[in-house]
PDB file of N, CA, C and O in Angstrom:
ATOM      1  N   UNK A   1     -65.772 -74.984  33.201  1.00  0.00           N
ATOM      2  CA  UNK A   1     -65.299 -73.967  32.288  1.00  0.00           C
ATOM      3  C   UNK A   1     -66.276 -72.789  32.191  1.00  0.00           C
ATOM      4  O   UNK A   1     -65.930 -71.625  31.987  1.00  0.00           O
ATOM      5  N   UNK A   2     -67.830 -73.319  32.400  1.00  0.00           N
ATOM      6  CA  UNK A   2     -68.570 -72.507  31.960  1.00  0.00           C
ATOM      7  C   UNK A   2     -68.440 -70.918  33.115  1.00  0.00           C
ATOM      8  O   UNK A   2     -68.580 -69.762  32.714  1.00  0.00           O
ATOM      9  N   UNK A   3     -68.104 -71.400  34.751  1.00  0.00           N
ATOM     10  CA  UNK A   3     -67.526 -70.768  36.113  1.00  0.00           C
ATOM     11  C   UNK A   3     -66.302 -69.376  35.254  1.00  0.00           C
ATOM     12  O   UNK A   3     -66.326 -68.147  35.314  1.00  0.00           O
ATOM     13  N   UNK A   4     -65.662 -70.047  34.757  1.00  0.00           N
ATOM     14  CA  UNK A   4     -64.844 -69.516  34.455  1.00  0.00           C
ATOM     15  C   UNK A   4     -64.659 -68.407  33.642  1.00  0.00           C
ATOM     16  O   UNK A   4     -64.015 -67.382  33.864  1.00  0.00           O
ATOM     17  N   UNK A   5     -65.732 -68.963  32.034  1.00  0.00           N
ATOM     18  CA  UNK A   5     -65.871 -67.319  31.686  1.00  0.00           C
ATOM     19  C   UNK A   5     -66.320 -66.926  31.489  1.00  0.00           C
ATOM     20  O   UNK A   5     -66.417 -66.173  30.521  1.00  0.00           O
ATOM     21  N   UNK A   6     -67.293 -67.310  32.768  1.00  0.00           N
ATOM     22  CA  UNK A   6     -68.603 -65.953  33.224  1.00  0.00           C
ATOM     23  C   UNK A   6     -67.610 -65.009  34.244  1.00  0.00           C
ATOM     24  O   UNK A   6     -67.973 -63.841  34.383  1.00  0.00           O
ATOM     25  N   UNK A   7     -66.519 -65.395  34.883  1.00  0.00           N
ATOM     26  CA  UNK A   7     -65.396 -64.820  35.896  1.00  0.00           C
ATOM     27  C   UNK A   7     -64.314 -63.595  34.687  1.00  0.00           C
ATOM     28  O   UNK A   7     -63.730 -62.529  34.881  1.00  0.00           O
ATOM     29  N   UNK A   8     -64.488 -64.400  33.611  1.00  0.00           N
ATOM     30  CA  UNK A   8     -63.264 -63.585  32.322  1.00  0.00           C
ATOM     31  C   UNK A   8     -64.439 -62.454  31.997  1.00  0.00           C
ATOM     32  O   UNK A   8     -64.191 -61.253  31.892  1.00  0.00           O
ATOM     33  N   UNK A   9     -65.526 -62.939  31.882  1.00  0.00           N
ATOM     34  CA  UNK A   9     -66.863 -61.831  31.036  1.00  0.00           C
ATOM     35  C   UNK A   9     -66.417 -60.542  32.188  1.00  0.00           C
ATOM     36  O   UNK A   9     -65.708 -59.561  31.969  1.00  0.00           O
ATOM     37  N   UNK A  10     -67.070 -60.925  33.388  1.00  0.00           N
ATOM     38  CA  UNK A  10     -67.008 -60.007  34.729  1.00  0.00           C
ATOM     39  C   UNK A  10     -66.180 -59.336  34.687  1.00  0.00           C
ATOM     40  O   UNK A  10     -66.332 -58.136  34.460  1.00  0.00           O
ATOM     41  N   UNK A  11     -64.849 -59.980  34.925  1.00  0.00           N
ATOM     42  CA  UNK A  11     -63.603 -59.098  34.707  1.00  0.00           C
ATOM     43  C   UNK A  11     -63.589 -58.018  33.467  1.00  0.00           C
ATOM     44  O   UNK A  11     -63.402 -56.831  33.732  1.00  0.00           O
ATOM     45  N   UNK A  12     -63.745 -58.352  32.406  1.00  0.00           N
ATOM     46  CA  UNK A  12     -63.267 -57.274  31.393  1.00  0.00           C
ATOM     47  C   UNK A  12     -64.783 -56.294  31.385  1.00  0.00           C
ATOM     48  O   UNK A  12     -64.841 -55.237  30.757  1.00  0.00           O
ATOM     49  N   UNK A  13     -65.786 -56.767  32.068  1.00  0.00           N
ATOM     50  CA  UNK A  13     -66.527 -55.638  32.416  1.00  0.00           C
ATOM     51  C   UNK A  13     -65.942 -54.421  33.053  1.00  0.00           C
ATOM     52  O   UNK A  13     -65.758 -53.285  32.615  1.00  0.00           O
ATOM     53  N   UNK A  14     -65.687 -55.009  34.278  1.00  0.00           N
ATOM     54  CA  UNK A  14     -64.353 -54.152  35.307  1.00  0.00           C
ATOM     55  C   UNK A  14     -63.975 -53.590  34.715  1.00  0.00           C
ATOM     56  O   UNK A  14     -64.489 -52.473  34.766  1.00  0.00           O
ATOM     57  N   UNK A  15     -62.851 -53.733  33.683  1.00  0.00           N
ATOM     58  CA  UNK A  15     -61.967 -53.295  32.933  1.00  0.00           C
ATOM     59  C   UNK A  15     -61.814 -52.093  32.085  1.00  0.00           C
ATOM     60  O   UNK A  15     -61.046 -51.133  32.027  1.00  0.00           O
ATOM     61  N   UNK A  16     -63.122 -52.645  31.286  1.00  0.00           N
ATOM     62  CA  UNK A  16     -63.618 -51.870  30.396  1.00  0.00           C
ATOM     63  C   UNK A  16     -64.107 -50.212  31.265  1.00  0.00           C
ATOM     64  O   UNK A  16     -63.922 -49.044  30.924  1.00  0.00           O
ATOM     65  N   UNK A  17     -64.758 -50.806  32.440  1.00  0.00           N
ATOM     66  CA  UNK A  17     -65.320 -49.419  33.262  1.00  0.00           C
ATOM     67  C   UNK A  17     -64.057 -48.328  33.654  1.00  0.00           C
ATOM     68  O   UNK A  17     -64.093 -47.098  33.700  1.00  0.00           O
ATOM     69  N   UNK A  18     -62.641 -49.510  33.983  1.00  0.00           N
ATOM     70  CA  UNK A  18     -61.898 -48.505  34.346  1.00  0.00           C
ATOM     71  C   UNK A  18     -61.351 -47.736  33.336  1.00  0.00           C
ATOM     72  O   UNK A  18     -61.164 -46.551  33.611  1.00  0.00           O
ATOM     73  N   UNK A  19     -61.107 -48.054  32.439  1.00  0.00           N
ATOM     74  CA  UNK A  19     -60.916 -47.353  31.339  1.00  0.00           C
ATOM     75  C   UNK A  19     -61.314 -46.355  30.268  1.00  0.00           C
ATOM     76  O   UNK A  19     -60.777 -45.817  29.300  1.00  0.00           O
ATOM     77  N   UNK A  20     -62.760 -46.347  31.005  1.00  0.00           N
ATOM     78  CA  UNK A  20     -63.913 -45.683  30.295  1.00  0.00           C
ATOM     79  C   UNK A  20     -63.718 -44.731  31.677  1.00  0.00           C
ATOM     80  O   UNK A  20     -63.622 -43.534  31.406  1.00  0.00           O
ATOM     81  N   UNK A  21     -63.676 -44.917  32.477  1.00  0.00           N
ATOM     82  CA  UNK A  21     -63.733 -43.883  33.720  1.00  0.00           C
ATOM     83  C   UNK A  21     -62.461 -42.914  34.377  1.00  0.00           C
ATOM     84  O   UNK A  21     -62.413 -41.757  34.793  1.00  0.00           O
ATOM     85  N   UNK A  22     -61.449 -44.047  34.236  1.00  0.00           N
ATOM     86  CA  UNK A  22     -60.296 -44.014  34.548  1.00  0.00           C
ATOM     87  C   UNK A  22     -60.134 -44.416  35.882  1.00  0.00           C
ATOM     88  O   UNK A  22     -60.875 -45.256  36.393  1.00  0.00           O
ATOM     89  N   UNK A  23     -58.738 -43.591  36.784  1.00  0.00           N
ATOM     90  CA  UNK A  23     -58.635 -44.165  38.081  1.00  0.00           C
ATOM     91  C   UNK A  23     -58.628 -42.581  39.165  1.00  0.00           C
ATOM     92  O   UNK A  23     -58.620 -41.441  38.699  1.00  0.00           O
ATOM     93  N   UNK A  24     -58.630 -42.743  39.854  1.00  0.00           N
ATOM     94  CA  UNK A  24     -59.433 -42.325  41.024  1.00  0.00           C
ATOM     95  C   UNK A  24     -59.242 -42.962  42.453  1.00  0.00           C
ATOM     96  O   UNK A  24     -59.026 -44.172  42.403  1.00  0.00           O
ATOM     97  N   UNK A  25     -59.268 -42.524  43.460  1.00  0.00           N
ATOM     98  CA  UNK A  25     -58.766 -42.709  44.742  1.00  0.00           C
ATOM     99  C   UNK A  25     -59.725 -44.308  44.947  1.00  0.00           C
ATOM    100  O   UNK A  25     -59.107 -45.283  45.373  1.00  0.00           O
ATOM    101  N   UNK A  26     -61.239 -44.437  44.606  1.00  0.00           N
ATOM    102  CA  UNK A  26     -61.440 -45.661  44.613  1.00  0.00           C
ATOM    103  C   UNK A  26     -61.386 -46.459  43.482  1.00  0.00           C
ATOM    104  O   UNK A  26     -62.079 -47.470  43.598  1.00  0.00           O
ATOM    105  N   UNK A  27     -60.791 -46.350  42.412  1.00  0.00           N
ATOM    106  CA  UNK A  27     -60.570 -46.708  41.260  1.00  0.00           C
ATOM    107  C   UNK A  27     -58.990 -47.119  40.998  1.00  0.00           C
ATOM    108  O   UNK A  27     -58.516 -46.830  39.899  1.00  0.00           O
ATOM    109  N   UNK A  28     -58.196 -47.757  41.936  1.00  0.00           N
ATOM    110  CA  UNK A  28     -56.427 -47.101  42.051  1.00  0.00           C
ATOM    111  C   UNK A  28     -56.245 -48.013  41.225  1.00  0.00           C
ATOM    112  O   UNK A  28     -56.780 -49.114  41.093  1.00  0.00           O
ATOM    113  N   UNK A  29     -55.172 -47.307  40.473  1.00  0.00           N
ATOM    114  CA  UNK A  29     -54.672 -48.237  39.433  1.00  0.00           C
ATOM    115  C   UNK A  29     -53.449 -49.263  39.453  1.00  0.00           C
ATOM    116  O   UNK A  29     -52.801 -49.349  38.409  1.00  0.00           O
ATOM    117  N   UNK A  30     -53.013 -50.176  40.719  1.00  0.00           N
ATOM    118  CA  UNK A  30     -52.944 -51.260  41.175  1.00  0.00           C
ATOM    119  C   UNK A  30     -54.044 -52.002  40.935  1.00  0.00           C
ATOM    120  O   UNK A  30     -53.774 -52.909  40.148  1.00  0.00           O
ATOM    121  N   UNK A  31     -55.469 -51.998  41.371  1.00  0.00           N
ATOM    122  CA  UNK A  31     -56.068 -52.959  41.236  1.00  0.00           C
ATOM    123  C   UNK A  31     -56.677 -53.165  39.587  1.00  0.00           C
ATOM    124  O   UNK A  31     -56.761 -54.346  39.250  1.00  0.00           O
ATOM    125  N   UNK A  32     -57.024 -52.326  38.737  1.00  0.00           N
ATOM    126  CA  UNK A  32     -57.005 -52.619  37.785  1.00  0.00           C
ATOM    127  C   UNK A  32     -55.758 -53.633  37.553  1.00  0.00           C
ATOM    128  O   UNK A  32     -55.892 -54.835  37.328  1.00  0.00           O
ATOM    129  N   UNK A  33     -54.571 -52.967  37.642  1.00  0.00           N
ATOM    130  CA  UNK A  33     -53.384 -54.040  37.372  1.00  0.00           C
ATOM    131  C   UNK A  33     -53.820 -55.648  37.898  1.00  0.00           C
ATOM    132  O   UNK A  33     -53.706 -56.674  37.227  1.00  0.00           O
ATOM    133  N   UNK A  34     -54.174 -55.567  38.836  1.00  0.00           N
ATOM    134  CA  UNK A  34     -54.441 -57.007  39.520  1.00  0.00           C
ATOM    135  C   UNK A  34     -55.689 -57.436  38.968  1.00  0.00           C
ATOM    136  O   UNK A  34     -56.025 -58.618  39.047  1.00  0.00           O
ATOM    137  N   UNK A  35     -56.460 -56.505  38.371  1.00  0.00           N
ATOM    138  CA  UNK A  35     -57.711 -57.730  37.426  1.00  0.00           C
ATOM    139  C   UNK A  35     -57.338 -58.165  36.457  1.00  0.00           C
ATOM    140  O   UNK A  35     -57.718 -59.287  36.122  1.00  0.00           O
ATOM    141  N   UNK A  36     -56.180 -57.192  35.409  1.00  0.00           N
ATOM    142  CA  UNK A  36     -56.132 -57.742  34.532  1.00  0.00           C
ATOM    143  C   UNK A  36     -55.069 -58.830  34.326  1.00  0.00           C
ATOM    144  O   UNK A  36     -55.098 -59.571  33.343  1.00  0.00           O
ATOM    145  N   UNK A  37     -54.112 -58.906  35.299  1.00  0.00           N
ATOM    146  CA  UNK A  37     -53.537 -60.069  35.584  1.00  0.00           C
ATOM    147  C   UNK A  37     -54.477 -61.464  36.043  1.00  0.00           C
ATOM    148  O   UNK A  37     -54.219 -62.621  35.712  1.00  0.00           O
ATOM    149  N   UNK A  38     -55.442 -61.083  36.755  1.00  0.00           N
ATOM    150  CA  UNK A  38     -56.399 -62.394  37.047  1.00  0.00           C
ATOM    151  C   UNK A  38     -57.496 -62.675  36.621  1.00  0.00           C
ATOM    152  O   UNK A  38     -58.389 -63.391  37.075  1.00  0.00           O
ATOM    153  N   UNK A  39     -57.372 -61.812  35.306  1.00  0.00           N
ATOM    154  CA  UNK A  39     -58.221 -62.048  33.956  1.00  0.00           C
ATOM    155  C   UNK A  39     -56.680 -63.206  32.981  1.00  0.00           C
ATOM    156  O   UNK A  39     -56.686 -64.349  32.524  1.00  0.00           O
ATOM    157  N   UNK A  40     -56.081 -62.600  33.026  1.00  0.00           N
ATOM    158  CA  UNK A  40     -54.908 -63.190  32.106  1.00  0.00           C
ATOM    159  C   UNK A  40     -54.535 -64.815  32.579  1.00  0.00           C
ATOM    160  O   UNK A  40     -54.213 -65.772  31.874  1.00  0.00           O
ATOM    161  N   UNK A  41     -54.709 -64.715  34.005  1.00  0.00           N
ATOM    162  CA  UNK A  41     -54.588 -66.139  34.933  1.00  0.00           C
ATOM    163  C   UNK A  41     -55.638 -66.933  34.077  1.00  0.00           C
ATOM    164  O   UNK A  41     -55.384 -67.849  33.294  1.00  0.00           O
ATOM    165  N   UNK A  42     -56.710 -66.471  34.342  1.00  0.00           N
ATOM    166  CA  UNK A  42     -57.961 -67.782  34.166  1.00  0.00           C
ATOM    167  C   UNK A  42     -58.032 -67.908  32.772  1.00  0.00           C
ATOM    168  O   UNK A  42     -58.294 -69.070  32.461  1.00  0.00           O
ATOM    169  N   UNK A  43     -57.891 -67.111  31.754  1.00  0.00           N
ATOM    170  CA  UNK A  43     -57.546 -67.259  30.165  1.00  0.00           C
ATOM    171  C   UNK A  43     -56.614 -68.416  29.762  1.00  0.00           C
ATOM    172  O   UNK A  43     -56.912 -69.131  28.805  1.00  0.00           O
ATOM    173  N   UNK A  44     -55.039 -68.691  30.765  1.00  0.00           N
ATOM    174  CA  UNK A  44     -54.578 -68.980  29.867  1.00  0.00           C
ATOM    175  C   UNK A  44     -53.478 -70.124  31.285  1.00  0.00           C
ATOM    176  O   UNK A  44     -52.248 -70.163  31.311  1.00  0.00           O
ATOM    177  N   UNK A  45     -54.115 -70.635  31.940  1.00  0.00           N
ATOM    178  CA  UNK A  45     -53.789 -70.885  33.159  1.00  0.00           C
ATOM    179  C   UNK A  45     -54.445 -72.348  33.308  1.00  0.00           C
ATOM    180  O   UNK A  45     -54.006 -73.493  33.204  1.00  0.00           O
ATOM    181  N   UNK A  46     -55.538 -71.852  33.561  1.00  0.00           N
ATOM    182  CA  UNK A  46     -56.773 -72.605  34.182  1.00  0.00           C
ATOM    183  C   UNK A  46     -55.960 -74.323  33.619  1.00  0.00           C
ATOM    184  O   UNK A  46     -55.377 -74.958  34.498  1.00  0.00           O
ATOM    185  N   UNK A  47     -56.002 -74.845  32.331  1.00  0.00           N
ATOM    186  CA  UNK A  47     -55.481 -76.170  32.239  1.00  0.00           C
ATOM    187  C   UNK A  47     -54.058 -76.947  32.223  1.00  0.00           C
ATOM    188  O   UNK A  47     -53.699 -78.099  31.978  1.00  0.00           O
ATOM    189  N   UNK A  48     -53.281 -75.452  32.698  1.00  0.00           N
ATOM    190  CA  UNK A  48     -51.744 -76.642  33.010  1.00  0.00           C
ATOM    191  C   UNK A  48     -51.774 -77.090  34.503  1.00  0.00           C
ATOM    192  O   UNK A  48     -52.414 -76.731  35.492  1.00  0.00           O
ATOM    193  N   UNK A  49     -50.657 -78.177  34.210  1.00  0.00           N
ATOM    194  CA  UNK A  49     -50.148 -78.741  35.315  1.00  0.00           C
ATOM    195  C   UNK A  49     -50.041 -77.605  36.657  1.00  0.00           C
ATOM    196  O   UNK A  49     -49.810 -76.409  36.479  1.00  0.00           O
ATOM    197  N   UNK A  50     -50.253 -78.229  38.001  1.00  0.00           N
ATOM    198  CA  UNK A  50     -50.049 -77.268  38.990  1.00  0.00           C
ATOM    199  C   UNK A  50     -48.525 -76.034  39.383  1.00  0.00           C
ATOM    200  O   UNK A  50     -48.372 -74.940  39.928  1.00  0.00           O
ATOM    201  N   UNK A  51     -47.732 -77.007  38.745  1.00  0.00           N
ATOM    202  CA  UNK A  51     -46.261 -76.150  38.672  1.00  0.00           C
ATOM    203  C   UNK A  51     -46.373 -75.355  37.914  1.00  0.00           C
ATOM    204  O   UNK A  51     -45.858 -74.286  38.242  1.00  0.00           O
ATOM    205  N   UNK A  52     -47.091 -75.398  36.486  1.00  0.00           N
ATOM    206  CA  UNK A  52     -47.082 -74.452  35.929  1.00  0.00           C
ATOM    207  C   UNK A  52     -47.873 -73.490  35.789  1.00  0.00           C
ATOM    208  O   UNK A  52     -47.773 -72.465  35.115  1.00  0.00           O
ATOM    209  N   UNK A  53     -48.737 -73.892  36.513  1.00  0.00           N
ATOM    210  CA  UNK A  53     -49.762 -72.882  37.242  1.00  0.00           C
ATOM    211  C   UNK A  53     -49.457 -71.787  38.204  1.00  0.00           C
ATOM    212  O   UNK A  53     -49.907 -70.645  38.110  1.00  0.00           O
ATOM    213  N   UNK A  54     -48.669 -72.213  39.121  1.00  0.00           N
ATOM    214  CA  UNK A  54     -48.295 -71.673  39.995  1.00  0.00           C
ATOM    215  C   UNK A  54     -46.761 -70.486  39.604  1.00  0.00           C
ATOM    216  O   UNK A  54     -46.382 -69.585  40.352  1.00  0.00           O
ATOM    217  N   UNK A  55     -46.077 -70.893  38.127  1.00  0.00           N
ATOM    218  CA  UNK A  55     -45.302 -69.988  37.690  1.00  0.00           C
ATOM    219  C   UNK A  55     -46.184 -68.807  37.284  1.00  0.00           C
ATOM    220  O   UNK A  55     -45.982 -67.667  37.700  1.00  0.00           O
ATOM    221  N   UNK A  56     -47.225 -69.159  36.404  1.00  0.00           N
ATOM    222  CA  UNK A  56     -48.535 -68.223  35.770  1.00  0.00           C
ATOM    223  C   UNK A  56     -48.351 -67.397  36.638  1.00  0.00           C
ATOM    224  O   UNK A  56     -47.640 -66.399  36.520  1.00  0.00           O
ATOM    225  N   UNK A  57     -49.230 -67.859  38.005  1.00  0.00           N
ATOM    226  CA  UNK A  57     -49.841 -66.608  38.639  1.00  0.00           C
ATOM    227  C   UNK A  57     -48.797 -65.894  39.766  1.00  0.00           C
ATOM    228  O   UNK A  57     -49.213 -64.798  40.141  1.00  0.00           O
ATOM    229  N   UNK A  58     -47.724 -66.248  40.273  1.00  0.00           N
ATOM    230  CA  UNK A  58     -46.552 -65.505  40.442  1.00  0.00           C
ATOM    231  C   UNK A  58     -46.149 -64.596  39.753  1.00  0.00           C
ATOM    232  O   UNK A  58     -45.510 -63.680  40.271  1.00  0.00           O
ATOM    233  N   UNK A  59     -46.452 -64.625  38.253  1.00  0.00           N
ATOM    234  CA  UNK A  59     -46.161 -63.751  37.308  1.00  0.00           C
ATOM    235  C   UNK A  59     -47.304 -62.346  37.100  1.00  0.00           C
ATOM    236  O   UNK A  59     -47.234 -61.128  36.938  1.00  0.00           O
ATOM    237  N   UNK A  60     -48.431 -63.505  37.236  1.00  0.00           N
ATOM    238  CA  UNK A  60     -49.715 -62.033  37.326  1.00  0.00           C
ATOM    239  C   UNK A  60     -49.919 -61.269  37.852  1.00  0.00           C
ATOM    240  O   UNK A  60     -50.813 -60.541  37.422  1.00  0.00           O
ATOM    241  N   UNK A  61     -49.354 -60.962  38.924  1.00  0.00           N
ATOM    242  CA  UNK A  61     -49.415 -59.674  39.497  1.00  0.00           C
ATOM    243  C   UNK A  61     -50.662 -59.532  40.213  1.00  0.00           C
ATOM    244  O   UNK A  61     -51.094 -58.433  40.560  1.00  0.00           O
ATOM    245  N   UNK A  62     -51.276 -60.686  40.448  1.00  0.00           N
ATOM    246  CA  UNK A  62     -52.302 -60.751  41.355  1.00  0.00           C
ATOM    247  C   UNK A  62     -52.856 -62.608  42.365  1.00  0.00           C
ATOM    248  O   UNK A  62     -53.878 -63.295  42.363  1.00  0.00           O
ATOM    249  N   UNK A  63     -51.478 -62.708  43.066  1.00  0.00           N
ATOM    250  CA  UNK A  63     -50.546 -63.580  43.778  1.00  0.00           C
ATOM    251  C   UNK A  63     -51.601 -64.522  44.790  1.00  0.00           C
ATOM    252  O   UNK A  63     -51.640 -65.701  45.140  1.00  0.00           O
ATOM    253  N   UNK A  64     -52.266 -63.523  44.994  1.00  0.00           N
ATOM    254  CA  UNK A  64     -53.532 -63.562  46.370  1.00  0.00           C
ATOM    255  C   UNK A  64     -55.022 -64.017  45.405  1.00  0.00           C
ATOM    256  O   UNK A  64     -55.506 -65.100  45.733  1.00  0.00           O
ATOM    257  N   UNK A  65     -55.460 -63.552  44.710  1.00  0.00           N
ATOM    258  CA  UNK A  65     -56.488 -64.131  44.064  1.00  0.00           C
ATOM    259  C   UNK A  65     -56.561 -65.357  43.179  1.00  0.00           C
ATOM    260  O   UNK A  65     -57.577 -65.943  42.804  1.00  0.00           O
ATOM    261  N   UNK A  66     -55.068 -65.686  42.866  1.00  0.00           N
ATOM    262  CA  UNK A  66     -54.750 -66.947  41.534  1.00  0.00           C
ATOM    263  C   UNK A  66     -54.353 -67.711  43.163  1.00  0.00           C
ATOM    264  O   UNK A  66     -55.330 -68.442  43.319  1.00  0.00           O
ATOM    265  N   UNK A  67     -53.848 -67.819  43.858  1.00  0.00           N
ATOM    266  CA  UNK A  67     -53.405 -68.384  44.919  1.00  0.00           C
ATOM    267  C   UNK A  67     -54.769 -69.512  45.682  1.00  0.00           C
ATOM    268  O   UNK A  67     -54.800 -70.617  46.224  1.00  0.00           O
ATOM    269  N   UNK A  68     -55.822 -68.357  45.288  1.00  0.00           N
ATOM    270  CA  UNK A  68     -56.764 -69.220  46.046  1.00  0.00           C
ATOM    271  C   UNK A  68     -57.346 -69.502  45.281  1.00  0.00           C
ATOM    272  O   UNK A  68     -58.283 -70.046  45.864  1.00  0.00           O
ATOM    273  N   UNK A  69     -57.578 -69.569  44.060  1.00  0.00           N
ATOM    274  CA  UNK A  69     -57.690 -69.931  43.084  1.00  0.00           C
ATOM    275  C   UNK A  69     -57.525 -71.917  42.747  1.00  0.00           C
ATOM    276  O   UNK A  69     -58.366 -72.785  42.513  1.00  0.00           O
ATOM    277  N   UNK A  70     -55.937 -71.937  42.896  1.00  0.00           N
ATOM    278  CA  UNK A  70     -55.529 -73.117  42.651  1.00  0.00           C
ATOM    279  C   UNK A  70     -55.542 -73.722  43.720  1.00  0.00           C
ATOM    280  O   UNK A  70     -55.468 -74.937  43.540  1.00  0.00           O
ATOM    281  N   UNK A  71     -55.626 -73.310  45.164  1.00  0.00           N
ATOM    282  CA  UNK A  71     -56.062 -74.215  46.325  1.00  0.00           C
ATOM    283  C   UNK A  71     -57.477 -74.751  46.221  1.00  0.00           C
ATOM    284  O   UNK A  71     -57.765 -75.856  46.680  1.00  0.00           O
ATOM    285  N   UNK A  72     -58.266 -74.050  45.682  1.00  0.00           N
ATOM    286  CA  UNK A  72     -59.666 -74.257  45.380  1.00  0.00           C
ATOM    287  C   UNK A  72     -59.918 -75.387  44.673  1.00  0.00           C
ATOM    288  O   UNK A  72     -60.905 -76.118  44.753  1.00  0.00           O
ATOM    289  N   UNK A  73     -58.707 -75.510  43.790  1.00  0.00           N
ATOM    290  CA  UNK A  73     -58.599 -76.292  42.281  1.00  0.00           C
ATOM    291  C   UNK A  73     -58.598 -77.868  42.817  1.00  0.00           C
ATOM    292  O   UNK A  73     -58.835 -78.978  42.341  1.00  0.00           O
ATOM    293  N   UNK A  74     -58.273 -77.418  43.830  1.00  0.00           N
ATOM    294  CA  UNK A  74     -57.387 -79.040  43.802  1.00  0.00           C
ATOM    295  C   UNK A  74     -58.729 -79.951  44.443  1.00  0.00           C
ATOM    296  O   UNK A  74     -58.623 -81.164  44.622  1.00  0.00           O
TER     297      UNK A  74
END
């Protein structure tokens, strides 16, 4: 757990920068979208069952990072 939200801390660091900065050609605001979906994954994800895991991060909008995520998991 402890992996985890030192990964949630990180992220809303990110977050916080883009928002304080905004977006910008290396700043595109897709990937913000995709942190804060795989900030939202590991918040509220991390302890269900694998099916319902796998609805989670289909939903997050960041498919490819929760993906390897739960292969990791297992």
């Amino acid at each position: 757990m402890k992996k985890i939200q030192k990964e949630v801390d990180r992220l809303n660091d990110q977050i916080k920068k883009y928002k304080e900065f905004g977006t910008n050609s290396r700043n595109r605001p897709e990937h913000l979208q995709e942190l804060v979906g795989w900030k939202n994954f590991l918040e509220n994800a991390t302890g269900l069952p694998e099916t319902e895991r796998i609805k989670k991060y289909k939903a997050s909008g960041a498919e490819f990072r929760c993906l390897y995520f739960i292969q990791g998991d297992q």
